[in-house]
C-alpha positions, 0 to 999 in steps of 0.5 A, spaced: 308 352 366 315 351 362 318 345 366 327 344 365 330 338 362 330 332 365 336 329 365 337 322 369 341 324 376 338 331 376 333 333 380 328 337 378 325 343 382 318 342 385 312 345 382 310 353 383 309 356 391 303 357 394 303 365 392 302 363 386 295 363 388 295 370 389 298 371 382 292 376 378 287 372 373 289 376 367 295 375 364 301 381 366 302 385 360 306 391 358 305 395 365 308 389 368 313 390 364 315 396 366 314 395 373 319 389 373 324 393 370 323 399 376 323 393 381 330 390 378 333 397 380 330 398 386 332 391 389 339 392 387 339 399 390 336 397 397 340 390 398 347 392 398 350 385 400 349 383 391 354 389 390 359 386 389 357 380 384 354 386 380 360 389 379 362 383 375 357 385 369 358 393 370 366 391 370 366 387 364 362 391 360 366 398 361 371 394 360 368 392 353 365 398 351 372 403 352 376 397 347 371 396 342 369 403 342 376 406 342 378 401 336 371 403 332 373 411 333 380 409 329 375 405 325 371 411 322 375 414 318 377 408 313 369 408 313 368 414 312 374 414 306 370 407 302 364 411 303 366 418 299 372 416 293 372 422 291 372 427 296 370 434 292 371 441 294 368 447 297 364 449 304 359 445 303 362 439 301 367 439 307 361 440 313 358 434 310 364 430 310 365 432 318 358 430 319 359 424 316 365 422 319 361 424 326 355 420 324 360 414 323 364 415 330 357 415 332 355 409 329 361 405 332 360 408 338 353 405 339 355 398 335 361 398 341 357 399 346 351 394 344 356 388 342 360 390 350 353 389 353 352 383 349 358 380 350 359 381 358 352 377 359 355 371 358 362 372 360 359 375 367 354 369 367 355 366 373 355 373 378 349 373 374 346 367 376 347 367 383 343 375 382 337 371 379 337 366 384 338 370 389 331 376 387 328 369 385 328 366 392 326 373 395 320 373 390 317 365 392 320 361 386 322 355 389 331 352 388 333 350 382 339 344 380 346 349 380 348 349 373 356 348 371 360 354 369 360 352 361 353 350 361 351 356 363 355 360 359 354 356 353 345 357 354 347 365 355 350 365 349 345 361 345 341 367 348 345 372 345 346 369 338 338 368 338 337 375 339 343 378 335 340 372 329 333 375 329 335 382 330 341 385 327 339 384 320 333 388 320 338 393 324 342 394 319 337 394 314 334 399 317 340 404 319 343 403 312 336 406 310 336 411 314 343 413 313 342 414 305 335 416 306 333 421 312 327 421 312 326 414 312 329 415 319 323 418 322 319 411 321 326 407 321 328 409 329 321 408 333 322 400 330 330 400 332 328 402 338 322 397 339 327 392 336 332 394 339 328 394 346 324 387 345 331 383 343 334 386 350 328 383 353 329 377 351 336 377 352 336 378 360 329 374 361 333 369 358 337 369 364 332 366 368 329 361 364 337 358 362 338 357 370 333 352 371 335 348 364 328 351 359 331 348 352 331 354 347 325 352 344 321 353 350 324 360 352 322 362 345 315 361 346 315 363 353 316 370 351 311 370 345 306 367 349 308 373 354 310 378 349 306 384 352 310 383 359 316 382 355 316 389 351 314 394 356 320 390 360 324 392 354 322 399 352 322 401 360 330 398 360 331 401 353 329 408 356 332 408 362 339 407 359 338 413 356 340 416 363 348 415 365 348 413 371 343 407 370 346 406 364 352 404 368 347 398 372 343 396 366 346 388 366 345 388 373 339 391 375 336 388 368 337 382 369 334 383 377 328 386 374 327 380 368 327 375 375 322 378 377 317 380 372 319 372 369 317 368 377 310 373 376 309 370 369 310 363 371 306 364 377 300 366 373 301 361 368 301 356 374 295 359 377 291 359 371 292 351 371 289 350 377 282 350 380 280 356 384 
């Protein structure tokens, strides 16, 4: 079990619930991965009084996405001018110009809507963290020490930086390959989509771990300890976002199914360490 800090005057949260006991002897893997993320959407539909702090996430993301996304579509056609310098003539060569420029609104599209998500986390950190404690609570895990706003915006934001760091270079890699090379693009979607899937996990069960204080070091090999758990969560989250309407409750919902599938795991990891 990942204990918070311990910082002098601060009191920590006491240990695991008495339902960790019923937590199963093999560890949650993938499958438990996906039922969280159900299990997020489902506790925000059905509990009507957090509506209004899942407004804020929604909110700000939306907001985010038509600002960035406008700018990116005025953007694409510079790109498209650096990319072809010496515009030929013919049919052929103008349908492949608007499909390039297609591609390009495209790209920055996606891009606008991954940073606006990105962003809105920690900027609607703090309705967030009260969701998180809320699901938690719910679920049996015990109260932690409230968190100032700028020390939970600040962990938010390491969380984000740790995703964006790991993850946003092979993402390039491979999006500049497939973009050059077609039919590099059949083997180079699947691992955008798993990349893309495990770095949103880590993003939004991140958010439960910083609330009760976990150094950056420990949620990292809390998620690789879990790591199973942590990708059917981010494949299931990755593939509803594909629907408009989840899409638009994804930060919420995510984030209520990341509280729950994290109290799951470390009630395991609490049974696991006691006789039974």
């Amino acid at each position: 079990m990942i204990t918070p800090d311990a910082s002098p005057g601060v009191p920590v949260a006491p240990g695991p619930s008495p339902s960790a006991a019923l937590a199963p002897l093999e560890r949650p893997g993938f499958v438990a991965g996906l039922k969280a993320v159900l299990g997020g959407y489902g506790y925000l539909f059905r509990t009507p009084d957090i509506w209004p702090l899942a407004i804020v996430p929604t909110g700000i993301a939306l907001v985010l996405t038509a600002v960035l996304g406008f700018a990116g579509v005025q953007l694409a056609p510079a790109l498209v001018a650096l990319i072809v310098k010496e515009p030929g003539t013919g049919a052929l060569w103008a349908v492949l110009t608007v499909l390039l420029k297609v591609l390009s609104i495209v790209v920055m599209l996606v891009a606008a809507l991954a940073t606006s998500f990105a962003l809105a986390k920690p900027l609607a950190g703090p309705a967030l963290e009260r969701m998180v404690r809320r699901a938690s609570a719910d679920l049996g895990a015990p109260p932690w020490p409230e968190v100032p706003f700028f020390v939970d915006m600040w962990r938010a934001l390491q969380s984000s930086l740790v995703a964006l760091a790991f993850t946003a270079p092979i993402l390039i890699v491979l999006g500049v390959l497939s973009f050059f090379f077609a039919p590099v693009s059949v083997v180079a979607f699947p691992l955008q989509l798993a990349i893309t899937a495990l770095a949103g996990a880590w993003d939004l069960c991140d958010c439960p771990l910083s609330i009760r204080g976990v150094p950056v070091g420990a949620r990292i090999h809390f998620v690789r300890r879990n790591i199973g758990a942590v990708m059917g969560f981010g494949l299931g989250l990755a593939l509803l976002s594909f629907l408009p309407c989840a899409l638009l409750i994804v930060l919420p919902a995510g984030v209520l199914g990341a509280a729950r599938l994290v109290v799951i795991l470390e009630q395991h990891e609490a049974a696991g360490q006691q006789p039974r």
